[in-house]
C-alpha positions, -999 to 999 in steps of 0.1 A, spaced: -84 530 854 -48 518 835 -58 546 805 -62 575 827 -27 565 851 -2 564 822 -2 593 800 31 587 786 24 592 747 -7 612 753 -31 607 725 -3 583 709 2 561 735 -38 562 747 -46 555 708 -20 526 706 -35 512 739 -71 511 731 -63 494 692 -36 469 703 -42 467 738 -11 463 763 -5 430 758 5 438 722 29 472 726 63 472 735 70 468 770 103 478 780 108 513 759 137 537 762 120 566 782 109 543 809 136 552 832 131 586 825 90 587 829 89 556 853 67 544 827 51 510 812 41 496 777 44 519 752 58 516 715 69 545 698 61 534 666 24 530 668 -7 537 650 5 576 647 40 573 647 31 552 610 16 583 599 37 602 609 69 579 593 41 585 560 44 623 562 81 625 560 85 596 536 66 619 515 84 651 523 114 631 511 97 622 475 91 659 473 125 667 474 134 637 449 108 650 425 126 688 429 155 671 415 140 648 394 120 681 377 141 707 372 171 707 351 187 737 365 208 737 392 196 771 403 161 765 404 163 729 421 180 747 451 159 776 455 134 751 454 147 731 481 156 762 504 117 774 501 107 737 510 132 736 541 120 773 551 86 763 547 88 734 567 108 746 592 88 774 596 60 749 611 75 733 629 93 757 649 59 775 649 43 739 664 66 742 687 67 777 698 106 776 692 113 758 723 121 718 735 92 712 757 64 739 752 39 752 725 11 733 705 29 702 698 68 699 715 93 683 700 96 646 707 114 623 693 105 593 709 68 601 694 79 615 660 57 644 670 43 666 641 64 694 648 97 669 648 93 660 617 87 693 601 117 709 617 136 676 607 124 680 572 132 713 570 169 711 584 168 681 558 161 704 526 183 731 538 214 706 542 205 689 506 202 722 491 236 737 508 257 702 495 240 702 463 
């Protein structure tokens, strides 16, 4: 009966829940005024993979510099990347805060978060490169 109650996290937090159990996830986090929520740890199980697939957007945009020797073509590089990425996530999203496939979230890291993070990432290194 506790997994089906609290669905703050969805899949995230019901994931976390079931591998660590309560006892072992953060207990006071920053949207439980907000939700009126319990345990839950925003850097779980998924948020790690998540941390993983931005870590490696960032090695793509080292290796775009680390690559090319022109100036040109490293920034045209990085604007297709931050289009690219951008692209889904404001498509996972459906260009709005709270609706579409996956919403933004920080507190989760959702997908779509760190797409459109990545993305605005790329464009600002390409723009002060």
């Amino acid at each position: 009966a506790e997994y089906g109650t609290n669905c703050t996290g969805g899949a995230h937090g019901y994931l976390d829940r079931m591998i660590f159990t309560v006892n072992h996830i953060f207990q006071f986090p920053t949207c439980q005024s907000l939700y009126i929520t319990g345990a839950y740890d925003p850097e779980g199980f998924l948020g790690c993979l998540t941390s993983i697939i931005l870590c490696y957007l960032g090695l793509q945009a080292g290796r775009i510099l680390s690559m090319y020797s022109s100036n040109s073509s490293r920034v045209i590089r990085l604007f297709v990347w931050g289009i690219v990425t951008g692209v889904i996530g404001v498509a996972l999203c459906g260009a709005t805060k709270n609706e579409g496939v996956i919403p933004i979230n920080k507190n989760l890291w959702s997908v779509s978060f760190i797409f459109t993070m990545a993305g605005t990432a790329y464009i600002l290194l390409g723009l002060f490169y």
